[in-house]
C-alpha positions, 0 to 999 in steps of 0.5 A, spaced: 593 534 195 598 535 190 602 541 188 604 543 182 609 549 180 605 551 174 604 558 170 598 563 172 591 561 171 588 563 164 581 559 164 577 555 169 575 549 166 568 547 170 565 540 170 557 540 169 553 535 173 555 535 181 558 543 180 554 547 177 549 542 176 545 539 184 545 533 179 548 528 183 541 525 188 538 524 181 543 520 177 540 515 182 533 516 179 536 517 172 539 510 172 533 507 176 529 508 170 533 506 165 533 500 169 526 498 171 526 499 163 530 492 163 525 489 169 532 491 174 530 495 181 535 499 182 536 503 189 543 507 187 548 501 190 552 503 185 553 509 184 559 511 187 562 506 181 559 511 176 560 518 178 563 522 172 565 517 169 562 517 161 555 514 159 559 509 156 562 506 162 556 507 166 552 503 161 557 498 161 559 497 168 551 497 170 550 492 164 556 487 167 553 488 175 545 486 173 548 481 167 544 485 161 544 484 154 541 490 150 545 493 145 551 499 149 549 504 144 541 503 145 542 503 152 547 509 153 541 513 147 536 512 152 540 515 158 540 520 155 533 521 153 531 520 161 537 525 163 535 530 158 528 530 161 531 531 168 536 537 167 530 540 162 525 541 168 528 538 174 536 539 176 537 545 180 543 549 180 547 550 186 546 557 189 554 559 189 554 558 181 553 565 178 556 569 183 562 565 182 562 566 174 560 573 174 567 573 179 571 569 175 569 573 169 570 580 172 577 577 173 578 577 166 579 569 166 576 564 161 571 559 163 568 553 159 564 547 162 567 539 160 561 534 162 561 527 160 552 529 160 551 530 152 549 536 149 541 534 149 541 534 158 547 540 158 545 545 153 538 546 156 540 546 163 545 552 163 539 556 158 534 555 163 539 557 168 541 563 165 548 560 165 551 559 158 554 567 156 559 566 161 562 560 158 567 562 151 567 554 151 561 548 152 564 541 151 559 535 151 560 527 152 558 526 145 564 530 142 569 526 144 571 518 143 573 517 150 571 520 155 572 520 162 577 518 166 580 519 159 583 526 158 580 527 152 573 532 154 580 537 158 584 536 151 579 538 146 575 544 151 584 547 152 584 546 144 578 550 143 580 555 148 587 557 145 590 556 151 595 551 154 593 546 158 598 548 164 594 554 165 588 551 167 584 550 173 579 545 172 573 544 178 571 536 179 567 533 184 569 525 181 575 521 182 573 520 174 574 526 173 580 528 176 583 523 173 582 526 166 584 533 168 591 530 171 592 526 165 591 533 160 597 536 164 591 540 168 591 542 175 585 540 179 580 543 184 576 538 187 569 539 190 567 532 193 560 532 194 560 528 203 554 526 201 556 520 196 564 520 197 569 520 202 573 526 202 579 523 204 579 520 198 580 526 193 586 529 198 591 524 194 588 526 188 586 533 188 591 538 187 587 543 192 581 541 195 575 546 196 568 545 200 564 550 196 565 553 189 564 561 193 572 558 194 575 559 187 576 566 187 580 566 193 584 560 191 586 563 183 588 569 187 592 566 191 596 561 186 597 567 182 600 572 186 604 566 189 607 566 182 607 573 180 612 573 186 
């Protein structure tokens, strides 16, 4: 793990799918159906190689594996349209989640969501949630033109906050990710999820390296007293 001097934390960047999101065990069924649709069975083999990353990478990647014509933008259209259905009735919220936000917020931290889901899957999932009030900033993959493990969707939720980029935390469970948030100046906290990745993997890369969301008071508590010192 990295550790960075840095100022105090001001905001709490969380990423959606795989932190807020149980979302991760339906990525595979997601991408199943979008497969099937081009005659390819499809068992999630692959899905180490497109966790976080942007639709567009994962179109491409999956369209190069099973050597695939279709159009990027059409296949990457129809994702979204078999994601949106899945986080509007399906994906669950991890139990940890609102406790977790009502902290931050009673620690009068700024929180936003950076996700590479479009507006379509992100927006409905934190209604029925009862989630989006506690987010000053919300940031989808379509509002970006690279997204992760480009910096960009960190960048852009940064600018909309007004705060600098070095008194960010944000929380990320893919490598696609960390890699995007290092990349904006950012520090990370990864929440790797065991059930799909090796943790060692993520104690390189991560700055700080949790289990669970219930941990990320305790660490900003921690980090900041150590700074006010």
């Amino acid at each position: 793990m990295r550790h960075i001097m840095s100022q105090q934390f001001r905001t709490v960047i969380f990423d959606l799918d795989g932190v807020v999101a149980d979302s991760e065990p339906w990525w595979n069924e997601i991408d199943a159906k979008l497969l099937a649709e081009h005659g390819v069975t499809y068992r999630g083999e692959y899905h180490r190689n497109v966790l976080g990353v942007s639709y567009r990478l994962a179109v491409e990647f999956y369209k190069k594996a099973f050597g695939l014509s279709v159009s990027t933008d059409e296949m990457m259209r129809r994702r979204g349209e078999i994601a949106a259905d899945f986080f509007a009735n399906r994906i669950d919220v991890f139990p940890s989640a609102k406790p977790v936000l009502q902290e931050l917020r009673q620690m009068n931290l700024h929180l936003a969501v950076a996700t590479s889901s479009m507006s379509a899957s992100a927006r409905p999932f934190l209604a029925r949630h009862a989630l989006t009030t506690f987010f000053d900033v919300i940031v989808t993959g379509e509002e970006v033109e690279h997204g992760k493990p480009h910096p960009d969707i960190y960048l852009r939720a940064a600018e909309k906050l007004g705060v600098a980029a070095d008194t960010s935390l944000v929380i990320e469970d893919a490598l696609s990710g960390i890699a995007a948030a290092k990349a904006a100046k950012m520090r990370v906290a990864a929440i790797p999820d065991t059930r799909f990745v090796d943790r060692r993997d993520y104690e390189r890369e991560a700055d700080y390296l949790l289990g669970s969301l219930s941990e990320i008071p305790a660490l900003i508590r921690r980090v900041d007293s150590c700074k006010s010192r």
